[in-house]
MARBAMI-696692 format. One record per residue: z, y, x of N, C-alpha, C, O in turn; residue number from 1. Coordinates in steps of 0.2 Angstrom, whole numbers, plus 5000, padded with zeros to 4 digits. Layout:
BEGIN
Z; Y; X; Z; Y; X; Z; Y; X; Z; Y; X; NUM;
...
//
This chain:
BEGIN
4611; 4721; 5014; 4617; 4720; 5016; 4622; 4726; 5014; 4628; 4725; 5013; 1;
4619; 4732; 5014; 4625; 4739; 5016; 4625; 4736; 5007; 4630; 4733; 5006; 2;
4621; 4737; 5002; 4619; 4737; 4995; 4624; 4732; 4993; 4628; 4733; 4988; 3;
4625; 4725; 4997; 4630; 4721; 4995; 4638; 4723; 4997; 4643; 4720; 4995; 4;
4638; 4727; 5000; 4646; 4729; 5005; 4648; 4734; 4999; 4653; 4734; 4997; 5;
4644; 4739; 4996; 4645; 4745; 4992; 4648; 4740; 4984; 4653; 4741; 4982; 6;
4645; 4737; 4983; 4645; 4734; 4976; 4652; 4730; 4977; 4657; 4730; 4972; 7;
4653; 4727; 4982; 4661; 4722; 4983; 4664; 4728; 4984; 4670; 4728; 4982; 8;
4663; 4735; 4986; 4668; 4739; 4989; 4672; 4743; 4982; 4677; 4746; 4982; 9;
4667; 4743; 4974; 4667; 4745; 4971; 4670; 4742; 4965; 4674; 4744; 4960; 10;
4668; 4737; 4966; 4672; 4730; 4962; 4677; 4729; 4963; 4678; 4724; 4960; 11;
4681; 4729; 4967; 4687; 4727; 4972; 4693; 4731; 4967; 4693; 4737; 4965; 12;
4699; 4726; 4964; 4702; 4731; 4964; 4709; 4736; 4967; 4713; 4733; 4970; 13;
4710; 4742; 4966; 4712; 4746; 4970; 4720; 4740; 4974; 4723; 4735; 4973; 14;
4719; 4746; 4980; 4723; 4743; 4986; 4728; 4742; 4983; 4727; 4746; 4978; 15;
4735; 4740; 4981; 4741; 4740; 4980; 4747; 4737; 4983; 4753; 4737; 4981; 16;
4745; 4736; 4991; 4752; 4735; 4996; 4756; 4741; 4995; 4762; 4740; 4996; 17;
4755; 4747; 4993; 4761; 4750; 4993; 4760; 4755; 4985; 4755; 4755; 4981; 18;
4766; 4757; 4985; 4765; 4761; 4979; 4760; 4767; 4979; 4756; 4768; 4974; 19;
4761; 4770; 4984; 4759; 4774; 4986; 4750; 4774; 4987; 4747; 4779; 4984; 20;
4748; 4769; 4991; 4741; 4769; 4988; 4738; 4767; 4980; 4734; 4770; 4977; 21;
4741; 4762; 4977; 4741; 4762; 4969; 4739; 4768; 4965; 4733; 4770; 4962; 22;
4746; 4772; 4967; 4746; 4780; 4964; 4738; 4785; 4966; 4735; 4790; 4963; 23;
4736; 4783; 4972; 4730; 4786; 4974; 4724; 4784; 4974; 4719; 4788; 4976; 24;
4724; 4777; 4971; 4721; 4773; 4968; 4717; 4775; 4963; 4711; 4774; 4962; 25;
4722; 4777; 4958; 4722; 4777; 4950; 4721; 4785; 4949; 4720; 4787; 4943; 26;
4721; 4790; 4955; 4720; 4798; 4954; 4712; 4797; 4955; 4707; 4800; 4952; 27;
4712; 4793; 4961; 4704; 4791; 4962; 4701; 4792; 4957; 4697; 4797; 4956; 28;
4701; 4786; 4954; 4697; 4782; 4947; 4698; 4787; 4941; 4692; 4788; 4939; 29;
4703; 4790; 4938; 4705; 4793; 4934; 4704; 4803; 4934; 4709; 4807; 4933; 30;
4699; 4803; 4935; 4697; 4812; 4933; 4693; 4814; 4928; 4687; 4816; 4927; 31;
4699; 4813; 4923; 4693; 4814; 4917; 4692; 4823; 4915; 4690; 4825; 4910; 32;
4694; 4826; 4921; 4689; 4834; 4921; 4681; 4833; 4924; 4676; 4837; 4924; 33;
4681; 4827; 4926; 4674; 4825; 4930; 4670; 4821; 4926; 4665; 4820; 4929; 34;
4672; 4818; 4919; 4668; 4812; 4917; 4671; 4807; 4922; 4667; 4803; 4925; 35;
4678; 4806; 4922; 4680; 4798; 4926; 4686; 4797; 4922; 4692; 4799; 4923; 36;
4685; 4793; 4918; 4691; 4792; 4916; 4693; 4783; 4913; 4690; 4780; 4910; 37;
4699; 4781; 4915; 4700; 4776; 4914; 4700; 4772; 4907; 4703; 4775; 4903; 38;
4697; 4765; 4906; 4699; 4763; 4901; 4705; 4760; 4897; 4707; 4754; 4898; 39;
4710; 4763; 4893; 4716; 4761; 4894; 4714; 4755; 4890; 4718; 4750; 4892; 40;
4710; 4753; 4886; 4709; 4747; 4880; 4706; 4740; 4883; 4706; 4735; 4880; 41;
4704; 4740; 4890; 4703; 4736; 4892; 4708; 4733; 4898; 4710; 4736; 4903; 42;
4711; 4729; 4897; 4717; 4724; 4898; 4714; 4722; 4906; 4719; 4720; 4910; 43;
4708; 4722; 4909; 4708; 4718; 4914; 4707; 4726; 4918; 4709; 4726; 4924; 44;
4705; 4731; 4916; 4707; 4737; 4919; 4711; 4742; 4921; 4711; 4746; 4926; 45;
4718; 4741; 4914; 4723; 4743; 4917; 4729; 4740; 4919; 4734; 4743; 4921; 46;
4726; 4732; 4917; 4733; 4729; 4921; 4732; 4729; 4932; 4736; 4728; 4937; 47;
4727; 4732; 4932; 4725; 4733; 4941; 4731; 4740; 4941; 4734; 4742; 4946; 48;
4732; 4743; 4937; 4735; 4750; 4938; 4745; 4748; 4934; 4750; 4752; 4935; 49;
4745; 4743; 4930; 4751; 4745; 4923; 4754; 4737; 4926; 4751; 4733; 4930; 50;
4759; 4738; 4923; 4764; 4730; 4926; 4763; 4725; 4918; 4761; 4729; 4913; 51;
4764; 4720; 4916; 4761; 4716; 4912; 4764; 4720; 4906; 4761; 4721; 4901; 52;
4771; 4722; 4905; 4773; 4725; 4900; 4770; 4731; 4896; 4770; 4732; 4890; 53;
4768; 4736; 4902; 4764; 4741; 4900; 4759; 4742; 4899; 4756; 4747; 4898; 54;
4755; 4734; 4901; 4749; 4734; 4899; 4748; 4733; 4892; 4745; 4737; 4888; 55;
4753; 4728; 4890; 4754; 4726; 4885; 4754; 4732; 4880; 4751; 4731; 4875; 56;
4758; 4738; 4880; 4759; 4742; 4875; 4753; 4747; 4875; 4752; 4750; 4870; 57;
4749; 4748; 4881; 4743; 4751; 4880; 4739; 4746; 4876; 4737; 4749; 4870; 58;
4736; 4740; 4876; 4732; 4737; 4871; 4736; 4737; 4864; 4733; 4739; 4859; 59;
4743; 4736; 4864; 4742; 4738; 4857; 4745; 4743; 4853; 4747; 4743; 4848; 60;
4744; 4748; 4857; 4742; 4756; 4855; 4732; 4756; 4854; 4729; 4760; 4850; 61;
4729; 4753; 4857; 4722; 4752; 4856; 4721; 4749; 4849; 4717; 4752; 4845; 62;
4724; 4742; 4848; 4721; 4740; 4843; 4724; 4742; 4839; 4723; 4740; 4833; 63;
4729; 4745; 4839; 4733; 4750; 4831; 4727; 4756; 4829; 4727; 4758; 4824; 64;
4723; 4758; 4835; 4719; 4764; 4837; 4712; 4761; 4832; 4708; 4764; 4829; 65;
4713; 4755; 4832; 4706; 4753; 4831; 4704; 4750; 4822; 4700; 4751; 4818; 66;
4711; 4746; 4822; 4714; 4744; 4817; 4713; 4750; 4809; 4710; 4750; 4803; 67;
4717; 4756; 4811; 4718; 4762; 4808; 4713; 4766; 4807; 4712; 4767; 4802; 68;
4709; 4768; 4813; 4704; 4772; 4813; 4708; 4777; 4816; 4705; 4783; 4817; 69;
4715; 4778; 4818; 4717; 4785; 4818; 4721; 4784; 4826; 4723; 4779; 4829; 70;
4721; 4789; 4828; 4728; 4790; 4834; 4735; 4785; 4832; 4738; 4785; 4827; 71;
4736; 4781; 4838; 4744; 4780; 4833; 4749; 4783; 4839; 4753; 4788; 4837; 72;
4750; 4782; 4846; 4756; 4784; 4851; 4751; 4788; 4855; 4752; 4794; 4854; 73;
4746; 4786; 4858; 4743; 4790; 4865; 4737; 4794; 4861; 4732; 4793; 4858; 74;
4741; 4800; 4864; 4734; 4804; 4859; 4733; 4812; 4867; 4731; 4818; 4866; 75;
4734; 4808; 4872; 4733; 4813; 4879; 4734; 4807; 4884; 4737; 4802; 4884; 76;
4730; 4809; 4890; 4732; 4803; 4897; 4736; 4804; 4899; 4739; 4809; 4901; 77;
4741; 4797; 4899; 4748; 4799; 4901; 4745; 4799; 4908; 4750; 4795; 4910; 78;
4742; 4800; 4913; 4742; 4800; 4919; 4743; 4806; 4922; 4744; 4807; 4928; 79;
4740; 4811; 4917; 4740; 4818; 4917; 4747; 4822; 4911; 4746; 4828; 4911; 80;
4750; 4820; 4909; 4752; 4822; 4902; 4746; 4826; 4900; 4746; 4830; 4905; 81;
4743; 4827; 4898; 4737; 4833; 4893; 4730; 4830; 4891; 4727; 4825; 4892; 82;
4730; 4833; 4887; 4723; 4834; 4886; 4718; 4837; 4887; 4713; 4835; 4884; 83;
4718; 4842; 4889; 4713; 4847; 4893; 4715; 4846; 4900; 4720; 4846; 4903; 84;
4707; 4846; 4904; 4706; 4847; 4912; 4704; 4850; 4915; 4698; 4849; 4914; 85;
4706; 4855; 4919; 4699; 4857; 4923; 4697; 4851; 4929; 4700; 4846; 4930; 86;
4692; 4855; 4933; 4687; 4850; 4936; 4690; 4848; 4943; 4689; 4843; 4945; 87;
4695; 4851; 4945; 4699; 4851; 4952; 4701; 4846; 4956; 4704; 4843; 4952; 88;
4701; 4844; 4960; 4704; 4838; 4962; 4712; 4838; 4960; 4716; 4842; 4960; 89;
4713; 4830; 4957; 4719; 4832; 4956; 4725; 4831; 4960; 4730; 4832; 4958; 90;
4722; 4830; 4968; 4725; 4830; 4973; 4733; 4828; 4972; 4738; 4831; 4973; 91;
4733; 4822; 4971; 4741; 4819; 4970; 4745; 4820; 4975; 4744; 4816; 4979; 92;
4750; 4823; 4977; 4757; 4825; 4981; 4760; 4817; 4981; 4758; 4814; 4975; 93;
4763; 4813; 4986; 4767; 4808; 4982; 4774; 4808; 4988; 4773; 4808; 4994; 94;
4781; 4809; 4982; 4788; 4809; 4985; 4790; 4803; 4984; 4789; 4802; 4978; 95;
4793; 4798; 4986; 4798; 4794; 4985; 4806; 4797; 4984; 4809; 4800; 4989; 96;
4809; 4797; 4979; 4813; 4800; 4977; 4820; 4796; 4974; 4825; 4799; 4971; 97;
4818; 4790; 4975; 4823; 4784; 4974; 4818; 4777; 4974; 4812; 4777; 4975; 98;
4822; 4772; 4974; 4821; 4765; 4975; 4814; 4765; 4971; 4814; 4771; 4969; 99;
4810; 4763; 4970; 4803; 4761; 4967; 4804; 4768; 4961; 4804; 4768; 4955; 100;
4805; 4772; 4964; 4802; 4779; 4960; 4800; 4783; 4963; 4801; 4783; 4969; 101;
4795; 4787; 4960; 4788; 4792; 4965; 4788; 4798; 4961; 4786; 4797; 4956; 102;
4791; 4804; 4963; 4788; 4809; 4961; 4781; 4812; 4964; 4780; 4813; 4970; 103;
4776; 4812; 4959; 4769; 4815; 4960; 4769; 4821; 4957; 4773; 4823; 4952; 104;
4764; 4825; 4961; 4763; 4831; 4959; 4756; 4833; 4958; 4752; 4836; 4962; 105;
4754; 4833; 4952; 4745; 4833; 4952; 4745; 4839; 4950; 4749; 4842; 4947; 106;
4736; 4842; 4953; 4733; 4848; 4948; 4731; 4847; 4946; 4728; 4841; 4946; 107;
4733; 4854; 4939; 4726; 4853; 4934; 4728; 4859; 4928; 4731; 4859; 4922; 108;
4726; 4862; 4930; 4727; 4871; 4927; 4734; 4870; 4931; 4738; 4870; 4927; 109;
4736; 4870; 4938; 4741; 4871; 4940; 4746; 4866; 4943; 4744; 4860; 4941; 110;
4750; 4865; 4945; 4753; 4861; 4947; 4757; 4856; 4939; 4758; 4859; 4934; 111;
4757; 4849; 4941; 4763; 4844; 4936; 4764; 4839; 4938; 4761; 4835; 4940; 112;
4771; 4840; 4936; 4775; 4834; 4940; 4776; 4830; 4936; 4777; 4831; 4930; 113;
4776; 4821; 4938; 4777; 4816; 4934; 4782; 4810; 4937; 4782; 4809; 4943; 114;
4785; 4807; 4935; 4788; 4803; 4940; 4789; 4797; 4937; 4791; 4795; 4931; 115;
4785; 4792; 4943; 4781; 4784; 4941; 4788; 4781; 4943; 4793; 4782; 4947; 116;
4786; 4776; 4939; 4791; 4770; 4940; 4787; 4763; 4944; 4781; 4762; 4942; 117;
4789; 4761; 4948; 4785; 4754; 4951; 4789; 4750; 4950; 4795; 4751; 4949; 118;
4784; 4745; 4949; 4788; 4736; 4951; 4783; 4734; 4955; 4777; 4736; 4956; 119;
4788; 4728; 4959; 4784; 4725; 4963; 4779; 4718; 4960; 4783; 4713; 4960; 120;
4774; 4716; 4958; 4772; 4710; 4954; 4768; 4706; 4960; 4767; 4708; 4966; 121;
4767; 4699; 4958; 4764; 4694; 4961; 4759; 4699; 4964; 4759; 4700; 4970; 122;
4754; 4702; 4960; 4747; 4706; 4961; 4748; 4710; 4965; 4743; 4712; 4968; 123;
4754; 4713; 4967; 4755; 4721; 4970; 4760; 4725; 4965; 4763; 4724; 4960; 124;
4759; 4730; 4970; 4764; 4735; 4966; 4760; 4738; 4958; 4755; 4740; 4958; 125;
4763; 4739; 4955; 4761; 4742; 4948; 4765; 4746; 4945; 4771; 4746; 4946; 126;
4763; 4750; 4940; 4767; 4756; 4937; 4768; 4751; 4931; 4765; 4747; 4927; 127;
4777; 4753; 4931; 4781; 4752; 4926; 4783; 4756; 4919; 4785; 4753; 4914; 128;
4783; 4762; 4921; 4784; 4768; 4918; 4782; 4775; 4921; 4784; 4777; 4926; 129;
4779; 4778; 4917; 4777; 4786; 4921; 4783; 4790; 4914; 4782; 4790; 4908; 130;
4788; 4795; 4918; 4790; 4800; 4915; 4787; 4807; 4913; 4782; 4809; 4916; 131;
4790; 4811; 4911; 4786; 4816; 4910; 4793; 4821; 4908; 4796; 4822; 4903; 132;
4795; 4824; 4915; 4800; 4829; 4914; 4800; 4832; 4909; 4805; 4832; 4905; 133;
4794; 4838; 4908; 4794; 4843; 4904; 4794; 4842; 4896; 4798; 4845; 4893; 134;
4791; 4837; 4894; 4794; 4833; 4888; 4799; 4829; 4886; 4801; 4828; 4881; 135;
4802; 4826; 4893; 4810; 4824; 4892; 4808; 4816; 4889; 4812; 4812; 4886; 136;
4803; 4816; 4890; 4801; 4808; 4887; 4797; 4804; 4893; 4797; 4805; 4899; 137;
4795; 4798; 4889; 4790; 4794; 4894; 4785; 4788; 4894; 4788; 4784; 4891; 138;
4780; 4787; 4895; 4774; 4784; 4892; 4778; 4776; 4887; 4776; 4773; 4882; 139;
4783; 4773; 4892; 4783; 4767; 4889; 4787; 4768; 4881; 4786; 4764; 4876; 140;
4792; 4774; 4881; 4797; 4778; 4877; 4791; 4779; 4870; 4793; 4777; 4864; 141;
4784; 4784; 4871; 4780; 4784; 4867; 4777; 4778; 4865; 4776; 4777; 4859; 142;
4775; 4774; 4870; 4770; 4767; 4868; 4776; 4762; 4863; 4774; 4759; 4859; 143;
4782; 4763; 4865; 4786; 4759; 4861; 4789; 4761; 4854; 4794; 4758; 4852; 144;
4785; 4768; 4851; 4787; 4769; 4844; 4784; 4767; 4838; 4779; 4770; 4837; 145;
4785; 4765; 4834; 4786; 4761; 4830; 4780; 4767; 4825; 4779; 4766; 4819; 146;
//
């Protein structure tokens, strides 16, 4: 019985009544200083986390990936902007900072701020876009270059 409660508890996908657990959802799931990192190529894992449009640009930044053999747009977690981790919790901060916008604050050699866009979907709340102050750009901005 405990064995069948663990297996639905882990199969389940993340809570998303509110944005805010989403966001806490996907820090969960996603430490790839730990060996946890999400699959972005798989359409039924990150549409639990990305709104239908973002998911979409993530699969086809995948099969352009696969297609090419080469890097095409994502060549770092946009969840983290970087490519290097340390092991630390990335202990997510989360502000509401306007209408379905979140400033997060995650470690990882330090504080970085990122600021998520939500919609609301049939499924729950989902990420629509994550900005990236310090580069002055933003994941959908990257996924959609040509």
């Amino acid at each position: 019985m405990i064995a069948l409660f663990i297996a639905v508890l882990f199969a389940s996908p993340p809570a998303a009544d509110t944005p805010e657990a989403l966001i806490q959802s996907l820090y969960a799931r996603d430490r790839p200083g730990q060996d946890k990192s999400l699959n972005w190529c798989d359409k039924k894992t990150i549409s639990r986390f990305a709104d239908a449009r973002l998911t979409a640009l993530f699969i086809k930044d995948c099969q352009c990936a696969k297609r090419t053999g080469e890097i095409c747009q994502l060549d770092s977690d946009p969840f983290y902007n970087a490519q290097d981790f340390d092991t630390a919790d990335p202990n997510p901060r989360i502000n509401q900072i306007a209408a379905n916008t979140y400033a997060v604050t995650i470690t990882n050699f330090g504080d970085q701020k990122l600021i998520y866009k939500m919609t609301k979907t049939s499924a729950g709340w989902r990420i629509s876009d994550i900005e990236w102050p310090d580069d002055k750009s933003s994941l959908v901005k990257l996924l959609s270059t040509k």
